[in-house]
C-alpha positions as CSV (number, residue, x, y, z in Angstrom):
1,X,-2.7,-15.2,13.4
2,X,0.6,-13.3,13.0
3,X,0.0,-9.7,14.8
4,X,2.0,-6.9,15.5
5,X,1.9,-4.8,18.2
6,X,2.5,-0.3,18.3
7,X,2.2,0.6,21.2
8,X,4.2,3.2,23.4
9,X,2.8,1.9,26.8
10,X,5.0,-1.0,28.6
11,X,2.3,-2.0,30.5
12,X,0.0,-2.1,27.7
13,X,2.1,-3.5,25.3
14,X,2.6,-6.2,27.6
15,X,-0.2,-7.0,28.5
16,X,-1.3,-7.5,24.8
17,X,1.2,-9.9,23.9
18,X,0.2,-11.7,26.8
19,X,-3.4,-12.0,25.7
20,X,-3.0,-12.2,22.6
21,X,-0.4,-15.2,22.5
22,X,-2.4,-16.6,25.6
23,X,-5.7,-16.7,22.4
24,X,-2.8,-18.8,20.6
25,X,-1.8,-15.8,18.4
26,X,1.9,-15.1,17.2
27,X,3.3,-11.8,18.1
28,X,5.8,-11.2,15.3
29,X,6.9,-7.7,17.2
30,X,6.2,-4.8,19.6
31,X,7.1,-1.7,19.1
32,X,7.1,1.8,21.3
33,X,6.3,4.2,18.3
34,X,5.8,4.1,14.5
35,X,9.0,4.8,13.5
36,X,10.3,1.2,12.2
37,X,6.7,0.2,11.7
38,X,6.7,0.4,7.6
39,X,9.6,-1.6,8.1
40,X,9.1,-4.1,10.7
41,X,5.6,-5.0,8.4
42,X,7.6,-5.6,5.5
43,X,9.7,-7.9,7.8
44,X,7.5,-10.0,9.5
45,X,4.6,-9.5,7.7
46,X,1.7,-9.5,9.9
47,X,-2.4,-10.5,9.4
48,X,-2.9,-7.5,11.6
49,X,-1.2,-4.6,13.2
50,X,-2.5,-3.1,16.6
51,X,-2.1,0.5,16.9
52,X,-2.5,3.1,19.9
53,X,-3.7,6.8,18.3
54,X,-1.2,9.1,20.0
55,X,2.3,7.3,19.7
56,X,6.0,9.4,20.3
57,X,7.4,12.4,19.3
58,X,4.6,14.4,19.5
59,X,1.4,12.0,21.3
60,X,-1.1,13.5,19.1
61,X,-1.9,11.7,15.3
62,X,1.1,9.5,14.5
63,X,-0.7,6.3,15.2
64,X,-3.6,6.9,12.8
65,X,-1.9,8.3,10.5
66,X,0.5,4.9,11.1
67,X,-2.9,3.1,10.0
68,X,-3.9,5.2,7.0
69,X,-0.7,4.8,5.3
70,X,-1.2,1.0,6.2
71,X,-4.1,0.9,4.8
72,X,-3.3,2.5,1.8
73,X,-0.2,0.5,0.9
74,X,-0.7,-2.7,2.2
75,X,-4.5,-3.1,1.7
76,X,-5.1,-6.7,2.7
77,X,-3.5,-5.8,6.4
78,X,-6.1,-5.7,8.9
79,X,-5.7,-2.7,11.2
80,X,-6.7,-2.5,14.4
81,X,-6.8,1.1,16.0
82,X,-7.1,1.6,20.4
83,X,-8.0,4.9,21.6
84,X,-7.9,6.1,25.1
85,X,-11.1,8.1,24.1
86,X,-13.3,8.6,20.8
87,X,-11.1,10.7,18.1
88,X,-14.2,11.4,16.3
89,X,-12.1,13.2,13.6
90,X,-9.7,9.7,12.9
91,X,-12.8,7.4,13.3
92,X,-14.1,9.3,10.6
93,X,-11.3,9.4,8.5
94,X,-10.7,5.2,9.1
95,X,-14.1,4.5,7.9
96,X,-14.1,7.2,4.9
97,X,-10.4,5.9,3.9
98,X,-9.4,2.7,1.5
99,X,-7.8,-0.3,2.6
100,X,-9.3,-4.0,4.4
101,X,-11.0,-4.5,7.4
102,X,-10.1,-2.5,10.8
103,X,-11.0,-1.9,13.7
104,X,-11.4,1.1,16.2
105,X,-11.9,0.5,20.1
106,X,-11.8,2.1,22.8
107,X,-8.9,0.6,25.6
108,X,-11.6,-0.1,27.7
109,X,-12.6,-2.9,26.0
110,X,-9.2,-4.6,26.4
111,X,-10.0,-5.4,29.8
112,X,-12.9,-8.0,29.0
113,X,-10.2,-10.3,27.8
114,X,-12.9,-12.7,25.9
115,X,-14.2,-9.7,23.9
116,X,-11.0,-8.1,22.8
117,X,-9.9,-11.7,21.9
118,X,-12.9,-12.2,19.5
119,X,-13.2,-8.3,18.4
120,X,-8.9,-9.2,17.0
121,X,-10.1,-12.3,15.6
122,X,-13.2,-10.7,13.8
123,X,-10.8,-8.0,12.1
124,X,-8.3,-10.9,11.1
125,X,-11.3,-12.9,9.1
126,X,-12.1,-9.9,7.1
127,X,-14.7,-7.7,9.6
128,X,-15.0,-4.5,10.5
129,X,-15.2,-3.7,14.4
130,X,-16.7,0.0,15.9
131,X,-16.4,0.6,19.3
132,X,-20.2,1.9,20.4
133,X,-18.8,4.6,21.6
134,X,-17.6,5.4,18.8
135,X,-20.8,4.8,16.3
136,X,-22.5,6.4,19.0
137,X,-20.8,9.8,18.7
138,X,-20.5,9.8,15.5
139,X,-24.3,8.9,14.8
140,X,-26.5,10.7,16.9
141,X,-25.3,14.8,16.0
142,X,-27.5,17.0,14.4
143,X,-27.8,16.3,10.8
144,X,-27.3,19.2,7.6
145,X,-27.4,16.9,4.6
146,X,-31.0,17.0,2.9
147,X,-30.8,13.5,2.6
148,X,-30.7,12.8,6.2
149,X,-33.7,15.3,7.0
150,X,-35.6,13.2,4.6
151,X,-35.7,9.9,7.0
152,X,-37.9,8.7,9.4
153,X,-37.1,8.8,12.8
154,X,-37.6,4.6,12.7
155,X,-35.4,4.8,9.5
156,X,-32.4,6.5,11.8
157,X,-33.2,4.6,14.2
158,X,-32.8,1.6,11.8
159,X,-29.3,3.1,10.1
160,X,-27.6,3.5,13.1
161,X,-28.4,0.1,14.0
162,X,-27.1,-0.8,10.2
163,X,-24.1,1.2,11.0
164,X,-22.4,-1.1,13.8
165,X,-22.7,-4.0,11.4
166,X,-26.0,-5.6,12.6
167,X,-27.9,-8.2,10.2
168,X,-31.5,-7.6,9.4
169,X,-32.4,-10.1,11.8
170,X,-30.0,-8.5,14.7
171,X,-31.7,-5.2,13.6
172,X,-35.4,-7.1,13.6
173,X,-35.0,-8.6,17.1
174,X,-33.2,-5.2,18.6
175,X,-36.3,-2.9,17.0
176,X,-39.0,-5.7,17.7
177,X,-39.7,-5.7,14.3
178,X,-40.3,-8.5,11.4
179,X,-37.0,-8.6,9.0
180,X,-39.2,-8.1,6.0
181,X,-40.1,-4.6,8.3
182,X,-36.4,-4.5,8.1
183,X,-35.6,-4.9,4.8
184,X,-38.2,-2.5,4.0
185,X,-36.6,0.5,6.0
186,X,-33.5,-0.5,4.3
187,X,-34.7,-0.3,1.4
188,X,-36.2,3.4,2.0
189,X,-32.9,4.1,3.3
190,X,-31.1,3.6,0.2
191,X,-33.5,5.5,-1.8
192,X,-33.4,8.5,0.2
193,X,-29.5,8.6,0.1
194,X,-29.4,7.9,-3.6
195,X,-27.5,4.9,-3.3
196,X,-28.2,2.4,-6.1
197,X,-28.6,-0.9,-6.2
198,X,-25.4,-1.0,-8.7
199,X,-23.1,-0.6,-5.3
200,X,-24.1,-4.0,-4.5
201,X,-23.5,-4.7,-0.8
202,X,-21.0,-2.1,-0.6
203,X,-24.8,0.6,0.0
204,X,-24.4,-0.8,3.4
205,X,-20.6,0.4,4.4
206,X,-21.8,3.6,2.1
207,X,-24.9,4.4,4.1
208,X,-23.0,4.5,7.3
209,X,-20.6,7.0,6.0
210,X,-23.0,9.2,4.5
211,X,-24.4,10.0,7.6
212,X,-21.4,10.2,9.4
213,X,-19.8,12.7,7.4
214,X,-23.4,14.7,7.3
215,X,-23.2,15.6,10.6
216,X,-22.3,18.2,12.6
217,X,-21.7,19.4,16.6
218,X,-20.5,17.7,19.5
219,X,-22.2,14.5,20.0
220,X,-25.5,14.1,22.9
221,X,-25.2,10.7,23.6
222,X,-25.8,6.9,22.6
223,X,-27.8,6.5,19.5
224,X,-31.3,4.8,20.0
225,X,-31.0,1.3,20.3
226,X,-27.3,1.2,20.7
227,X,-26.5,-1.1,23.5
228,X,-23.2,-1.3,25.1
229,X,-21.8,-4.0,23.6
230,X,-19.0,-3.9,20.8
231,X,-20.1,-3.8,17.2
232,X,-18.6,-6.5,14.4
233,X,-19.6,-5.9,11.3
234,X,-18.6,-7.1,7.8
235,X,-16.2,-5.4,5.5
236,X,-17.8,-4.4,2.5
237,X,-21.5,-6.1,3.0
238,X,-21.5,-5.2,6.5
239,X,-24.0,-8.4,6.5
C-alpha cells in the first residue's frame, strides 16, 4: 500500500515510516505540516494519508481540517487521523463528514506495532477504525434527543457495541447473548431512530452518528461493554 505520511514530529514521523515500510508498505512521502499536502497527494497519489490533528502554524485544527478537505475531494483516499488525546469535536465531525473509510486513534496505539500495522491495513481495504477512547467519549454522555430516551438500557448497551464496528456475533458473544437476541435489539434500534430499512446497510454507520451527535456534556467514562481493544469496523455496512 502507497501511504503518506503528515506529521510535524521527527521522531514520530520516523518512526512511522519505519513501521510502516518494515509491514512492506511504500512510503511515497513525509511531510512536517499540511502545507504541500494537496499537492504532494496529487503527486504521488497515495491509498492512504496519515495525519497528526494539531500540525504548524498554529498546532490547533490544521490536520483535520487536512483530512476533511481530503475527504471531500479525493473520496476514495483512506484517511487515517492520530491524536495525542480524544478531539471529541473532530471525531465527530470525521464520522458526520463524506468521503471513504478513515480512521481516528489515539498515538498510543502506535506503540503496539502489530495493532497499528493491522488498524493501517484495515483502513486501506475499505474499513473504518475508532479508537475506544474515542467511541467511548463520544457514547456514554447524557443523551437529549427523544429518540435516544426511548431505548433500553440493553438496546445502548447493544448500540455502542454496534458503533465500534462489531458484527452481531462479536456483539452476541460480548453481551452473552444469542445473535437472533442480537438482531432483534437491532432491529428495535432502528425503529426507535426512524431509520428505514430503505438505508440498506448504511442504518448501521447512521445509528452510530445519531447518537453521537444527540449527546451532550463531558464524557464519564468507557461505555458498557467497551473493552480496551481498538475498534475495525466496516465502511458503510459497518458488518
Amino acid at each position: 500500500m502507497r501511504i503518506l505520511i503528515c506529521e510535524d514530529s521527527v521522531l514520530l514521523r520516523e518512526g512511522l515510516v519505519r513501521l510502516l515500510e518494515h509491514g512492506g508498505h511504500e512510503v511515497v512521502a513525509a511531510l512536517p505540516d499540511a502545507g504541500e499536502l494537496m499537492g504532494r497527494v496529487g503527486e504521488t497519489d497515495p491509498d492512504l494519508c496519515i495525519l497528526d490533528v494539531r500540525l504548524p502554524p498554529t498546532f490547533t485544527d490544521e490536520g483535520i481540517r487536512a483530512a476533511l478537505e481530503l475527504r471531500r475531494a479525493r473520496p476514495g483516499l483512506a484517511v487515517l487521523v492520530l491524536s495525542q488525546y480524544v478531539e471529541e469535536r473532530y471525531a465527530s465531525d470525521l464520522i458526520a463528514g463524506q468521503g471513504g473509510a478513515f480512521g481516528y486513534l489515539l498515538k498510543d496505539r502506535v506503540a503496539d506495532v502489530g495493532e497499528f500495522i493491522d488498524s493501517v491495513e484495515r483502513i486501506g481495504q475499505g474499513a473504518t477504525v475508532l479508537d475506544p477512547e474515542v467511541v467511548a467519549q463520544l457514547l456514554t454522555r447524557r443523551s437529549r434527543d427523544d429518540r435516544m430516551r426511548s431505548l433500553t438500557d440493553r438496546e445502548r448497551t447493544v448500540l455502542a457495541a454496534l458503533a465500534e464496528g462489531r458484527s452481531n456475533q462479536a456483539i452476541a458473544g460480548l453481551l452473552f447473548l444469542s445473535e437472533a437476541s442480537v438482531e432483534k435489539h437491532i432491529t428495535a434500534i432502528f425503529q426507535k431512530l426512524g431509520l428505514d430499512a430503505e438505508e440498506g446497510g448504511n442504518r448501521r454507520v447512521l445509528a452510530a452518528i445519531a447518537h453521537i451527535e444527540s449527546t451532550a456534556g463531558p464524557g464519564t467514562g468507557s461505555a458498557p461493554g467497551h473493552p480496551n481493544t481498538t475498534t475495525h469496523t466496516q465502511t458503510g455496512s459497518f458488518s
